[in-house]
N, C-alpha and C positions, 0 to 999 in steps of 0.2 A: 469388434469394439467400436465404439462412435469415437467420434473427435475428440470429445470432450477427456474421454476415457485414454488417448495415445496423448495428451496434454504432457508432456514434462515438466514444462515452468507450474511452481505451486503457485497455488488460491488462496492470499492470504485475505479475509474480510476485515475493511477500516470503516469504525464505528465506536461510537458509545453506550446504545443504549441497550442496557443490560438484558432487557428478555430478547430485543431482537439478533443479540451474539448468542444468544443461549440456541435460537433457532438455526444458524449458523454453524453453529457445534456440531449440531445433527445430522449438520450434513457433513459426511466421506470426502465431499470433493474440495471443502477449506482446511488446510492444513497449518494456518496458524491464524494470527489477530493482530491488527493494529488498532494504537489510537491517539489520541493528540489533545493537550488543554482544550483548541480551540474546538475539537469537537465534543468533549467534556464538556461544557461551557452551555454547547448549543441542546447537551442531552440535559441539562439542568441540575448536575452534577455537585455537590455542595461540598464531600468531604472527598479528598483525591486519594490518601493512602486507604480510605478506607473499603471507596470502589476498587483500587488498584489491588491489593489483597482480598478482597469478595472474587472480584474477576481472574484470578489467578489459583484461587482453593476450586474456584470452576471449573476451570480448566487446566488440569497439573499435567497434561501430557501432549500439549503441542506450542508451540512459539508463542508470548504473548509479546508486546513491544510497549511498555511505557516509558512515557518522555519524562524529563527534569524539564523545570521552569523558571529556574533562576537567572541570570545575567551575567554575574559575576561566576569566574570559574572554581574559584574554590564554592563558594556553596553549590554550584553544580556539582562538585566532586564527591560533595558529601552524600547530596541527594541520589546522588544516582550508585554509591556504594550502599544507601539504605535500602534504596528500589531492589539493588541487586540481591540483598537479602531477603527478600520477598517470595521468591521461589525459585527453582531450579531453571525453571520452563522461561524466566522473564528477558529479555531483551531490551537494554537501558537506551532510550534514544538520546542522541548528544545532537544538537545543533549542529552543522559545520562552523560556523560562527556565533558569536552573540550578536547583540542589538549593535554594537559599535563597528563591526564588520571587522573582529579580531578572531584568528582563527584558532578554532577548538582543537588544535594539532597536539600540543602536549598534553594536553588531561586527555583527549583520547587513548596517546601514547601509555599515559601510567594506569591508565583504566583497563586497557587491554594488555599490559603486561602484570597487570594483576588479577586477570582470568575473566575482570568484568564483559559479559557478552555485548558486545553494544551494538547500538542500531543510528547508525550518523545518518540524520535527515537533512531534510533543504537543499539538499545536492542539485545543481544546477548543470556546472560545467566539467568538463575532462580533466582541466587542469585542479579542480577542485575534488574530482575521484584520482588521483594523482598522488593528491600530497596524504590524503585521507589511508591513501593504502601503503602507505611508507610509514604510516602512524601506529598502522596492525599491528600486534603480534601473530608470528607465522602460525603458533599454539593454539590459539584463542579462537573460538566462535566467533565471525561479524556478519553484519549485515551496511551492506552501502545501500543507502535510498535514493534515487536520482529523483527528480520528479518530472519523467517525462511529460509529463500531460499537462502541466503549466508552461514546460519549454514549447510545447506544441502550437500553446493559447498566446506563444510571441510572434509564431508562421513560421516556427523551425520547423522542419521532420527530426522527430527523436531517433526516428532507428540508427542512421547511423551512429550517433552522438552514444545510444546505447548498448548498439554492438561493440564499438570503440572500447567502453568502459567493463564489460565482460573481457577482451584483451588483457586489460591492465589489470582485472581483479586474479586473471590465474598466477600474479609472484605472489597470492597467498592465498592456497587453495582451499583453507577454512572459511575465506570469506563468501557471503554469497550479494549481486546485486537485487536488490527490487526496484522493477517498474513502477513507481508510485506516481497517484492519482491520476489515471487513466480517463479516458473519456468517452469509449467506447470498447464494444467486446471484440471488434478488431484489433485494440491493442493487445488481448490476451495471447491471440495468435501469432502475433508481432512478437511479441515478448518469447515467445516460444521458438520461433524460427532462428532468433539471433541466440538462442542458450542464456536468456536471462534466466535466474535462479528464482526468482518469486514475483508475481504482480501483487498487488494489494490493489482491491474492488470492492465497491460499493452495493447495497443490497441491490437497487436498479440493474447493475452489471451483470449482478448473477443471476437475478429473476432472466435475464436476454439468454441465459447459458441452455435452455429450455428450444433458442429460434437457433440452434446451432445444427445444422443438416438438413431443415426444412425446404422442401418442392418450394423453387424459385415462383413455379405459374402457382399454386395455391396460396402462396402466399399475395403474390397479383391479385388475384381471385376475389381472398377476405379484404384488400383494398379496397378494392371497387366496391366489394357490397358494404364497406363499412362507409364512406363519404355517399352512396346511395338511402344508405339506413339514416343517417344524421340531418341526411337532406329533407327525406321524410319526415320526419321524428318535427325537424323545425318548421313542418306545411310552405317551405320555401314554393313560388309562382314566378312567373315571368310572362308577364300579358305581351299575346300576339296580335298582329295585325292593331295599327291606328296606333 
């Protein structure tokens, strides 16, 4: 088996635009899907329930994750008990907070004791997968999202911060964490060695899953000839003598 193949931590892909998850699908080695307004936004996305139900009859047998977009927690509640009727497969994302920086602790609570699967994003700190996991129900499906790979873009190292929060996720062992937005495919391997439960990766990430076991010197090799080729290619000179 390659690396790729003794991998535990799943491959979830985060994305919006619809053919390029459809190509996604295809592939064995993604085992579920994220995605987020703001990347909606960026795929050009006009009608949300109506991708969020397209994207979902798509896919009826592995994890999808749509977010709520509200502020206020009662329409959050509402929205995301609508979402959750959506499909079997879906995974309702909740803020840790809203925009006032008031934390999503009780509507997680009655969400997840009312079977809603949820997926709590923006997760930063410990203390904030802490309170999140005392929100669980023990019953219920979750998913925590830490977002390593923005804690990382502060000059913290995530691993510990993200071994730590696998600790605290097993007083409820329906839940699982994700490594969210990563920044390279070294994290996937990261994510793996500490027993995180899911990365979620971008197409560039997985296109890299391809350089996983490659001859160190061959890859040396195509360096060299590629900054030789480019050098050529642009007739670059450097006149000698005088």
């Amino acid at each position: 088996m390659s690396k790729v193949d003794q991998l535990r931590v799943k491959i979830f892909a985060d994305g919006a635009d619809f053919d390029g998850i459809m190509k996604m699908y295809a592939n064995p080695v993604i085992k579920g899907f994220t995605t987020n307004p703001t990347l909606m936004r960026k795929a050009g996305i006009a009608e949300y329930e109506a991708f969020g139900r397209k994207l979902l009859q798509a896919i009826p047998d592995r994890p999808v994750s749509l977010e709520v977009f509200a502020d206020d927690f009662e329409e959050m509640e509402r929205q995301a008990l609508a979402i959750a009727s959506w499909g079997k497969n879906v995974n309702v994302k909740i803020p840790v907070t809203n925009t006032k920086r008031e934390f999503a602790g009780p509507l997680i609570k009655r969400l997840s004791e009312a079977g809603v699967a949820v997926n709590v994003t923006a997760i930063f700190t410990l203390d904030q997968v802490r309170r999140v996991t005392e929100c669980l129900h023990a019953g219920t499906p979750a998913i925590v999202s830490v977002f390593a790979g923005r804690v990382a873009d502060t000059g913290i190292d995530p691993v510990p911060l993200m071994a730590e929060a696998v600790s605290i996720l097993k007083a409820k062992p329906k839940a699982e964490l994700i490594w969210a937005s990563p920044r390279e495919l070294l994290n996937v391997f990261q994510a793996d060695a500490i027993g995180c439960h899911i990365i979620t990766v971008t197409n560039d990430i997985i296109a890299k899953l391809a350089l996983v076991g490659k001859n160190q010197d061959d890859y040396s090799l195509e360096t060299v000839q590629m900054f030789y080729r480019d050098a050529s290619a642009a007739g670059y000179t450097i006149k000698t003598g005088g």
